[in-house]
C-alpha positions in Angstrom: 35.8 17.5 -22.9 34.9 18.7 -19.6 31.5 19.8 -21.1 30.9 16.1 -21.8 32.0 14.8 -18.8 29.3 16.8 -17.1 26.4 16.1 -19.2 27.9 12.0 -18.7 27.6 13.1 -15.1 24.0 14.3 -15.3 23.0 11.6 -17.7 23.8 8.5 -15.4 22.5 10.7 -12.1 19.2 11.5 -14.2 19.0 7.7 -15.6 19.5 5.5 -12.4 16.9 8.4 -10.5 14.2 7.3 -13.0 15.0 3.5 -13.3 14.3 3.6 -9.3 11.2 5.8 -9.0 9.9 4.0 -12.4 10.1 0.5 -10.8 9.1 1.5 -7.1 6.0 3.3 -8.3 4.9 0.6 -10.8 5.1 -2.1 -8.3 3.2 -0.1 -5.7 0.6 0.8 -8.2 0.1 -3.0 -8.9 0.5 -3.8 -4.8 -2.9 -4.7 -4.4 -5.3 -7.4 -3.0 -5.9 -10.3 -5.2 -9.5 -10.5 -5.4 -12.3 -11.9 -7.6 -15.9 -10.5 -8.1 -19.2 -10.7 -10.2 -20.5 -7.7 -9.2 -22.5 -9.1 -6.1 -20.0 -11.2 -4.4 -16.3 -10.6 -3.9 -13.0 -13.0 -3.3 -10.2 -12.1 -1.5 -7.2 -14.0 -1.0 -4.5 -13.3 1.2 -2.0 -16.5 0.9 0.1 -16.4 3.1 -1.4 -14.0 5.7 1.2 -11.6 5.6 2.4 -10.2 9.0 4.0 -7.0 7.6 3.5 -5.4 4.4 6.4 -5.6 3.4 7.0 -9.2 2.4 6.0 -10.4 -1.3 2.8 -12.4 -1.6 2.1 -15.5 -3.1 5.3 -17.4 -2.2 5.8 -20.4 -0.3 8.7 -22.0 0.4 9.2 -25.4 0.6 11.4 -27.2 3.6 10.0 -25.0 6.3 8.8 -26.0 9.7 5.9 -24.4 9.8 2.5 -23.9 8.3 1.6 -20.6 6.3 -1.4 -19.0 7.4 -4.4 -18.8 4.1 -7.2 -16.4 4.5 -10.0 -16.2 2.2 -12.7 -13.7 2.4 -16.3 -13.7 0.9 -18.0 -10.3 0.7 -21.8 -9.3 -0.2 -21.3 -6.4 -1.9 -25.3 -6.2 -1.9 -27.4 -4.0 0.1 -29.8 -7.2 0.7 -28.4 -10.8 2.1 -27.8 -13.9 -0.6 -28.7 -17.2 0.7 -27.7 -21.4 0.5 -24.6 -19.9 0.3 -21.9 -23.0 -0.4 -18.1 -22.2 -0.3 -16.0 -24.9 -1.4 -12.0 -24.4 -1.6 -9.9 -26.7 -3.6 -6.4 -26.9 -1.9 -3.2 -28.2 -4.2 -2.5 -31.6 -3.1 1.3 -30.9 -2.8 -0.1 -29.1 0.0 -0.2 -30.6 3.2 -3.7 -29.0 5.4 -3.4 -28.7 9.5 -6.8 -30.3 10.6 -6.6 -29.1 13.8 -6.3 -25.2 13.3 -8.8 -23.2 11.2 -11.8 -21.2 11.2 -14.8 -21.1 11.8 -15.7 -24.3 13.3 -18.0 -25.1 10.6 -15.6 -25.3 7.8 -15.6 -28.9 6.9 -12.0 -30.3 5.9 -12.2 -33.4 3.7 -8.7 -34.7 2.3 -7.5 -31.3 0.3 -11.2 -30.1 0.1 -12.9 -27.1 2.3 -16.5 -26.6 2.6 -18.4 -24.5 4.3 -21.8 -23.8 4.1 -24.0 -21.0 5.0 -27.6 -20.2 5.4 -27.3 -16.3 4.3 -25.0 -14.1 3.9 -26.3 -10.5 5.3 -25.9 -7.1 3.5 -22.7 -6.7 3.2 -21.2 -9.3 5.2 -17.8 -10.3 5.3 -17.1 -14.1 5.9 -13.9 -15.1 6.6 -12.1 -18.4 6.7 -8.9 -18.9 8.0 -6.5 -22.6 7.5 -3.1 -23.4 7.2 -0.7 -25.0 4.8 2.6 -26.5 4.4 4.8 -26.9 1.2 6.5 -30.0 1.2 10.1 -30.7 1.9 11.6 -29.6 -0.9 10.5 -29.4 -5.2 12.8 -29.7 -8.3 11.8 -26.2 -9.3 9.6 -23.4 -8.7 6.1 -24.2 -9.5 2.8 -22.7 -9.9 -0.3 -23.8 -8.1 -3.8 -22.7 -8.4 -6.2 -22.2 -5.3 -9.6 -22.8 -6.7 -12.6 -21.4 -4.9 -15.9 -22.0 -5.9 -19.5 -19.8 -4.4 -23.1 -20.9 -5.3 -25.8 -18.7 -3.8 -29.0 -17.7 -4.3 -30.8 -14.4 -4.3 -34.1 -13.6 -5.9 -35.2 -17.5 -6.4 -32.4 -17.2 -9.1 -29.2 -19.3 -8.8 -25.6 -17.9 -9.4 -22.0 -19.5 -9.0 -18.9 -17.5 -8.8 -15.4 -18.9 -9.6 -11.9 -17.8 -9.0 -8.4 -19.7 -9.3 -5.3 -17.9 -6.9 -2.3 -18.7 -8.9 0.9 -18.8 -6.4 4.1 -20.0 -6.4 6.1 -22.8 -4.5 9.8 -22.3 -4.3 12.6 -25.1 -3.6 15.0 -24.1 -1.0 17.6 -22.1 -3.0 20.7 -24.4 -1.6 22.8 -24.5 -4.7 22.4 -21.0 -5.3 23.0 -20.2 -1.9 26.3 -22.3 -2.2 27.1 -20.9 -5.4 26.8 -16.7 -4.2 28.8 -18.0 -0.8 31.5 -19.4 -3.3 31.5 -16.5 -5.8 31.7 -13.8 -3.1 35.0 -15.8 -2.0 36.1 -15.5 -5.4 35.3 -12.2 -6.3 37.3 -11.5 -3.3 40.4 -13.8 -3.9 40.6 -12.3 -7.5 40.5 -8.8 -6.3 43.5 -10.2 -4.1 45.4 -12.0 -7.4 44.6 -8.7 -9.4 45.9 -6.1 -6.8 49.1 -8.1 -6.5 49.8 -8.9 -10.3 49.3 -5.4 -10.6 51.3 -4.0 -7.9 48.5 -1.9 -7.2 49.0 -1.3 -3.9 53.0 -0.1 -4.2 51.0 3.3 -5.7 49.6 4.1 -2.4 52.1 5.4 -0.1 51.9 5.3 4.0 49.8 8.0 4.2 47.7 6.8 1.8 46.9 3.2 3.6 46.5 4.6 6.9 43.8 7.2 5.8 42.0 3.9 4.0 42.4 2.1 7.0 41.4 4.5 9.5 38.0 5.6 7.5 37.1 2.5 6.0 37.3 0.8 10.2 35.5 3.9 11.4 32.3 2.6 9.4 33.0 -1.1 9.7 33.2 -0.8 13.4 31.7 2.5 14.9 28.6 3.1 12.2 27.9 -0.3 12.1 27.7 -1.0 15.3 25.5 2.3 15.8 23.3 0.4 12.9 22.7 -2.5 14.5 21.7 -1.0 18.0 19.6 2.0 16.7 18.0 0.4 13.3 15.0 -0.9 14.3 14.3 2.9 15.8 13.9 4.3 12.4 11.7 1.8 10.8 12.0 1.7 6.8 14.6 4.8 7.5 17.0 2.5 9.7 19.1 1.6 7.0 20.5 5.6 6.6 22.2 5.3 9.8 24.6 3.1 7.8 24.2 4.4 4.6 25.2 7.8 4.8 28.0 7.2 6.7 29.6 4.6 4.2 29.0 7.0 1.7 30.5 9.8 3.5 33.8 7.6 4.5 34.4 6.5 1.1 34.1 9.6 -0.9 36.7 11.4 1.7 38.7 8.0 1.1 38.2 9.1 -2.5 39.1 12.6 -2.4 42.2 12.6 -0.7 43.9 9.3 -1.8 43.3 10.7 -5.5 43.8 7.2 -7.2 41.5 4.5 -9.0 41.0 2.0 -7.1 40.7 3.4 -4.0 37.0 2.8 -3.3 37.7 -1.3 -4.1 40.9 -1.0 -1.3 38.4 1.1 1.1 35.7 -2.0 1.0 38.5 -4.5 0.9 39.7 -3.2 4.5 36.1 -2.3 5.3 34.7 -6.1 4.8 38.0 -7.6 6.4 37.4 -5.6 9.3 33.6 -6.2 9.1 34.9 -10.3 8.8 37.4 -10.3 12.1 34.9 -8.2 14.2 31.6 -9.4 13.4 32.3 -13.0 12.2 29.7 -15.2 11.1 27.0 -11.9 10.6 29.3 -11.4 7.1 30.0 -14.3 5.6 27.1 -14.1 2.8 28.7 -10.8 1.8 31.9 -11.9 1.6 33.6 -10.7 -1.3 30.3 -8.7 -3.0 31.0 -5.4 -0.6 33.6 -5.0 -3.2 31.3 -5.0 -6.4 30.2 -1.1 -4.6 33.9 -0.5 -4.8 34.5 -2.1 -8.4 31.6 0.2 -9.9 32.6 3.8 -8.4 36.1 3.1 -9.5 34.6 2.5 -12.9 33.3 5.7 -12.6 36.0 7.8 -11.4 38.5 6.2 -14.7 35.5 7.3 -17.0 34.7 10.4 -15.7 38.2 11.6 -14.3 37.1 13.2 -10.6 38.3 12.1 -7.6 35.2 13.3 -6.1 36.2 16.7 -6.2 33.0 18.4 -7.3 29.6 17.8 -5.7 27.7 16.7 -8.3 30.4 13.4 -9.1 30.8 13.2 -5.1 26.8 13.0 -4.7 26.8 10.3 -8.2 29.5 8.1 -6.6 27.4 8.2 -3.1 24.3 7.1 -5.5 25.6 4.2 -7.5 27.7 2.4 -4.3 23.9 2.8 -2.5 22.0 1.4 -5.4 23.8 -1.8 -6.1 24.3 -2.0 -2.2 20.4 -2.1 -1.6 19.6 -4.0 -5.2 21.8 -7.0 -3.8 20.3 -7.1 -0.8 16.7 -7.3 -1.8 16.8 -8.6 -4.8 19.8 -11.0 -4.3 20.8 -11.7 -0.5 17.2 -11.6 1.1 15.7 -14.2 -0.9 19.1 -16.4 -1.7 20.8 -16.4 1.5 18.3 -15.3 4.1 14.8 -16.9 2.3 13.1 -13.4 2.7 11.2 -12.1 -0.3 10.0 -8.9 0.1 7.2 -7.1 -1.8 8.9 -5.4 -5.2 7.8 -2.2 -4.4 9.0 -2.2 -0.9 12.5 -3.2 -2.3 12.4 -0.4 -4.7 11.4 1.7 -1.9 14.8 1.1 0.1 16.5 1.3 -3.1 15.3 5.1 -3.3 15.7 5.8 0.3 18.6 4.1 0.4 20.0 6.5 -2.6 18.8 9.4 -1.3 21.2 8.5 1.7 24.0 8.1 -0.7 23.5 11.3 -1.8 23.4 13.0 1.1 26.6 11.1 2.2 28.3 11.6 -1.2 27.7 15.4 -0.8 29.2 16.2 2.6 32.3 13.7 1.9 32.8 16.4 -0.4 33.0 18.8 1.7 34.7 17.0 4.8 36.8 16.1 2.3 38.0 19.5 1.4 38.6 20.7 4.6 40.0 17.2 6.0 42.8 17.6 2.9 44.6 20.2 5.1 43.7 19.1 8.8 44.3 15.2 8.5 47.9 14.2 9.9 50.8 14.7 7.7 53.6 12.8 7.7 
């Protein structure tokens, strides 16, 4: 039995490893430019002009106050100049154009239609034209749009056109979805309440137990965090392991010395109702999905039977609280609650970092667990 408990062990470890690095290096393999080209001239589309990497492309959201920056870039990829070059964009009419801001000053706006035309284009030569856009207030559902761009030229008394159509998308405000996660966190955490007190759960701990739960799970809601949030932006895409191992390293000690299921669900319970009364407002969007971390490594510790007391489960329990910690946020809380999608790849990237972390913290709660077994207070 203990033979296949350790190859279960392996076998999630192994298969949550190579879901992450699968996904993160497909979608950096397909991170790339959107572009268009007949061999002579080349399209490149950057819509909206990115000002970090790491944000997704090709999605607008509607209800903002702004306008998105469009850049669009012709290339001769000749060694001899084209001429009577004519560039004509065709902008989505859902789209509303600022008149006032774009380049260069010869781009000629005409309701949703650019134009801009040239007398040559030199060996290769870059033109770039630059406009913004703005969704409008609000759509019944996502929707795809096509940025049609259109290049005659001439070269060798022979006439050539070139076209390409930038598919994007436009995405409604996600307010009933942002409603509904704010209301489901609240329940998840109500019926983790209901359950914990139908159950008597908590009349298994004893003091000892409660105060070590409490103790830990405020050290990282309070000290780490706080240590996050100054020190983060320091560490760039690495920021987030100031947190991360920590949480990991509180909550398999928690693990290891309380010796019961459901002590990783108590340990976020007190950690997000500490998070709640200190930090406030910063919270509320997780409220109630800090425990789905705690939910899933109890999961594990009833299948496998360890209480974290071997590396390997200690490390595997650090891994799986990281990974749906990160997943949520990119995948769920950026784009739902805060309206920030970021690139796929990048997201998978954190994931992994973020996992790696885990780990790391899983591994020396092991061993700070071990030796805080005999050196914590006794009563």
């Amino acid at each position: 039995m203990k033979k296949y408990r350790k190859y279960l062990i392996i076998g999630i470890f192994l298969f949550l490893i190579i879901i992450t690095t699968t996904y993160f290096v497909v979608e950096f393999l397909k991170n790339k430019p959107s572009t268009s080209s007949d061999g002579q001239i080349q399209i490149e589309v950057d819509l909206p002009v990115k000002t970090s990497y790491l944000y997704a492309p090709n999605q607008l959201l509607t209800g903002v106050a702004y306008y998105y920056d469009v850049k669009v870039e012709v290339q001769n990829l000749l060694n001899q100049s084209v001429g009577n070059v004519s560039i004509t964009i065709v902008v989505p009419i859902i789209l509303e154009i600022d008149s006032e801001n774009y380049l260069p000053p010869t781009l000629n706006i005409s309701e949703n239609i650019l134009t801009l035309n040239l007398s040559l284009i030199s060996a290769q030569g870059i033109i770039s034209i630059t406009f913004k856009v703005k969704p409008p207030n609000s759509v019944p559902y996502k929707t795809t749009e096509l940025l049609s761009i259109s290049i005659n030229y001439e070269m060798n008394s022979s006439s050539y056109l070139l076209n390409y159509d930038h598919q994007f998308s436009i995405i409604p405000p996600p307010a009933w979805v942002t409603y509904g996660t704010l209301i489901m966190g609240i329940g998840i955490l109500a019926a983790t309440i209901l359950i914990a007190k139908k159950t008597r759960m908590l009349e298994k701990y004893t003091t000892i137990d409660l105060i070590n739960i409490t103790v830990l799970s405020s050290l990282g809601a309070i000290v780490f965090k706080w240590i996050w949030q100054v020190f983060n932006d320091f560490l760039g895409i690495f920021g987030g392991l100031l947190l991360t191992i920590p949480a990991s390293l509180l909550m398999v000690i928690v693990i290891y010395l309380v010796k019961k299921p459901g002590t990783a669900t108590v340990f976020f319970l007190v950690w997000e109702l500490v998070n709640f009364f200190i930090w406030g407002s910063n919270i509320t969007s997780w409220f109630g999905w800090y425990l789905l971390e705690g939910v899933a490594v109890d999961a594990l510790i009833i299948l496998l039977k360890d209480f974290a007391e071997r590396p390997i489960t200690a490390s595997l329990y650090g891994f799986v609280r990281c990974f749906i910690a990160y997943w949520t946020t990119y995948f769920w809380f950026s784009p739902v609650i805060w309206k920030v999608y970021y690139a796929p790849w990048y997201a998978w990237l954190q994931i992994l970092i973020g996992g790696i972390g885990g780990i790391i913290g899983g591994f020396l709660g092991y061993y700070m667990g071990k030796r805080l077994e005999k050196a914590i207070v006794i009563y």
